[in-house]
N, C-alpha and C positions, 0 to 999 in steps of 0.2 A: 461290436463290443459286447460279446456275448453274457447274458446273465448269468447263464448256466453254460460255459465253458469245459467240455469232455477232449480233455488231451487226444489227440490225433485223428478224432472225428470232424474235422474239415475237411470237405470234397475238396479237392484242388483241382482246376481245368489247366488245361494251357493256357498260357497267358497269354492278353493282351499287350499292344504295343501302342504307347503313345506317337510313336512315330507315325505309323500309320494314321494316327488320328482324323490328321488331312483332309483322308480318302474314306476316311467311316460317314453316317448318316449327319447330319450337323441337327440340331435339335431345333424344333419348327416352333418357334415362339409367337406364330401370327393364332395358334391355340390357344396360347394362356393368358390366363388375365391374373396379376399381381393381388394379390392378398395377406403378405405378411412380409416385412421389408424393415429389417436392421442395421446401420449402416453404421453405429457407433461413433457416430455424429456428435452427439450430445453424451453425457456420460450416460452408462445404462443404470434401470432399477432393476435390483433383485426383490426378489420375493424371499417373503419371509411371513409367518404366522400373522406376527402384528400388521404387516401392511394390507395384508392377505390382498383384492383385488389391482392395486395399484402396482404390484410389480412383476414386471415384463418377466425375467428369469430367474427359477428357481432353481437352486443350486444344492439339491440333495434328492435323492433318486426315489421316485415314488411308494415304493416296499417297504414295509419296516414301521416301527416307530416314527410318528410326525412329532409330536411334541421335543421340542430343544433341551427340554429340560431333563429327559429323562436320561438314566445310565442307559439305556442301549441305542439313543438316538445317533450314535458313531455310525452307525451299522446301513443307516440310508446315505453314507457318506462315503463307502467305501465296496469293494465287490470282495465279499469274501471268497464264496465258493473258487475268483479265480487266485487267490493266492498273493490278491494285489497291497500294492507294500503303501500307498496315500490315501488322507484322509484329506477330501473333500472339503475345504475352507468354507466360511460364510460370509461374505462380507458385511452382513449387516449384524453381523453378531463380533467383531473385532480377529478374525480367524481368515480372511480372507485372502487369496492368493493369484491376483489379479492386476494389471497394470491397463488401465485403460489412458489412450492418447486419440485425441478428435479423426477420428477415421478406422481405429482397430480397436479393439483388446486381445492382450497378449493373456493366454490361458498360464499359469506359471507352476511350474515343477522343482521344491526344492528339500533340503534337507528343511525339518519342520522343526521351527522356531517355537512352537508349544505345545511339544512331548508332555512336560509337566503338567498342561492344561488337563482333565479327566475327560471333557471332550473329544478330544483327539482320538481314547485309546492308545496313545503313546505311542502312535504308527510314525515308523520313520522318518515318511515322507510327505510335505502338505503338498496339495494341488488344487486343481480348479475344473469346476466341472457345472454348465449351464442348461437349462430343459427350458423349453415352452410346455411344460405340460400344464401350467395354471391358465397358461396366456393365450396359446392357439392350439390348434388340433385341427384337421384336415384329413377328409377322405380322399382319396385320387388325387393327382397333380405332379406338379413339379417339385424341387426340393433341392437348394443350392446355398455351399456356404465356402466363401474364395477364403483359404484357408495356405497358411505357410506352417511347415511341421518342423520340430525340432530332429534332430538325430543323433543317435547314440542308444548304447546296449541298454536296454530294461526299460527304453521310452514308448510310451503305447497310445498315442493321440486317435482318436475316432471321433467318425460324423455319423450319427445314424437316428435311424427313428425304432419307436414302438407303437404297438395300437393301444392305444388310449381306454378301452377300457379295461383294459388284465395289468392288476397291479398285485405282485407278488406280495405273499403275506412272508414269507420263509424262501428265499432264494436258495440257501442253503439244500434245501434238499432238489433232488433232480425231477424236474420237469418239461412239459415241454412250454416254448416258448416263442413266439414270433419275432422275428428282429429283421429290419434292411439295416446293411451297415452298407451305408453311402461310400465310405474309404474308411479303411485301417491302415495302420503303418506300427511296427514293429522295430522303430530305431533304425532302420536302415535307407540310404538314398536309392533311387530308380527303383523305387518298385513302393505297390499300395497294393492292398486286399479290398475287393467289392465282394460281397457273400450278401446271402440270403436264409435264413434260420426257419424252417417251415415248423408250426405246430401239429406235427403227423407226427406221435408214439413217442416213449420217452425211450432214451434218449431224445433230445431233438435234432432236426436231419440238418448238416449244415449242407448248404452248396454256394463256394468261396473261387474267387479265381485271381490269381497273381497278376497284377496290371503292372505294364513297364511305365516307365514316367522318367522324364530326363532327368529333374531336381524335385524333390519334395521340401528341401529349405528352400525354394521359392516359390510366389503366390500361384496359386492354379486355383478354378471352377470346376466343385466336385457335385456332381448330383445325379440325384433317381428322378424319372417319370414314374410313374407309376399309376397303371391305369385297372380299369376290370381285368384286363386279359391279359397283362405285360409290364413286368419292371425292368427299367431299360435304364444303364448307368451311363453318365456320360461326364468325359474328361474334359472340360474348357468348352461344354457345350457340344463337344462331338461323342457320338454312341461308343462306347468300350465294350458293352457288355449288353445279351441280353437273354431271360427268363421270361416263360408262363406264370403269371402270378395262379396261384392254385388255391391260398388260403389269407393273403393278405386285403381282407376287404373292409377293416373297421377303420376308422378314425386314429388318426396318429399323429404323435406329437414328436419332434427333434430333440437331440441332444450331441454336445458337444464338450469332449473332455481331455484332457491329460493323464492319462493312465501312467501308474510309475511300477516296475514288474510285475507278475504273473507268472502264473504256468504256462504260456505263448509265450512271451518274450523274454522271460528270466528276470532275473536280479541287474539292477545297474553294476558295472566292475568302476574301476578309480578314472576310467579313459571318459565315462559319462558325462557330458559338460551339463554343469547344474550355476544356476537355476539352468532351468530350460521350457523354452518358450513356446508355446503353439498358439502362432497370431491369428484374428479371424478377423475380415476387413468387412466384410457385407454376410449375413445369412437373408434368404428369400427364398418365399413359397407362391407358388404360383395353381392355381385353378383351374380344370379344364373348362374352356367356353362352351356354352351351352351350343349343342348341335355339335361337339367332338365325336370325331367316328372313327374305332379303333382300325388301326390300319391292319 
């Protein structure tokens, strides 16, 4: 979910195939030891200003103005540089766009019921978009969140992390940028985006690879390892993907969101089913054990 998004500067590999998945490396979990575990169990707390430590997920993007109060606080709620058409709900501010039931919450994508609000910015479309960056952050490890996507033209759902300390003051201008994007999706079924965003020169250098996937509106385990020497994607717990980590070594936190157009995936047309959902059943991070030895 690129900060800083340059139209056609995605490397694209050949893609992988979930089919294959099978017969790829199966991810060796007798290594990690569990450290951050959301299962939507009980309902979730957001963060917000006033509760400041006490809530688990914040729901507007680190850059920008933090104060709620101010006119350009829209602006941590939404990606402009990519063109994107939602404004990022709150729930604890009465703005929120969220359906949680004891076992998930549904991220939700819909026409925006308060255009008139000055809040909003009078963006189209509200949606929902959650960060641990108050809550956890984590150097190396694992990084999993069982996730069902919605489908249709101008739907943009992504799982990814950032490193925790580089928080853009002006996204708007081009920079470079670090980003694992765990899985993209683009409104369409059998197939997800795993990229990798390196901070080398500006532009920033994308390297993305097309994954096949039977269903993406049904539940799958999307996640990165991520170690000193290798970020290694894996599908339902088996390997899809793998890189030389070259510059991702700070502390990073997760985010999960419902993107509504862009410069990637376009403008929704009338065929778009709204609301539209992107449910999240469990997110979890996991540690590498002491005495892990990169393979």
């Amino acid at each position: 979910m690129r900060l800083v998004y340059f139209a056609g500067s995605l490397m694209l590999c050949a893609c992988a195939s979930a089919k294959d998945a099978s017969h790829s490396h199966p991810l060796d979990r007798s290594v990690l030891a569990l450290t951050f575990e959301e299962t939507f169990a009980v309902s979730p707390s957001f963060y917000n200003s006033a509760n400041a430590g006490s809530g688990r997920w914040k729901t507007n993007f680190a850059f920008g103005i933090q104060d709620p109060s101010s006119k350009l606080a829209w602006q941590t709620r939404t990606l402009r540089p990519n063109a994107e058409l939602q404004y990022y709900g709150d729930p604890t501010a009465g703005t929120g766009s969220v359906e949680w039931k004891p076992g998930s919450l549904a991220l939700i994508a819909q026409s925006n019921p308060y255009q008139a609000d000055p809040r909003t910015n009078a963006m189209p479309y509200l949606s929902a978009l959650i960060t641990t960056q108050k809550s956890f952050q984590q150097r190396y490890g694992y990084f999993e969140a069982r996730i069902t996507m919605p489908v249709g033209k101008g739907l943009w759902p992504a799982f990814w992390l950032l490193p925790a300390y580089k928080i853009l003051k002006d996204p708007s201008q081009p920079q470079p940028q670090q980003e694992i994007d765990v899985m993209e999706n683009i409104g369409k079924n059998g197939e997800y985006y795993a990229t990798v965003h390196h901070a080398i020169g500006t532009p920033t250098q994308h390297d993305g690879e097309r994954i096949e996937i039977d269903r993406v509106d049904k539940p799958h385990d999307y996640g990165v390892l991520l170690t000193s020497k290798w970020i290694v994607w894996y599908l339902d717990r088996h390997e899809v993907r793998r890189r030389a980590n070259t510059d991702f070594h700070d502390k990073a936190y997760m985010l999960l969101n419902l993107a509504v157009g862009g410069q990637w995936p376009g403008s929704p047309d009338a065929a778009t089913p709204f609301p539209a959902r992107m449910t999240v059943q469990r997110v979890r991070a996991y540690a590498l054990k002491p005495g892990y030895t990169e393979p």
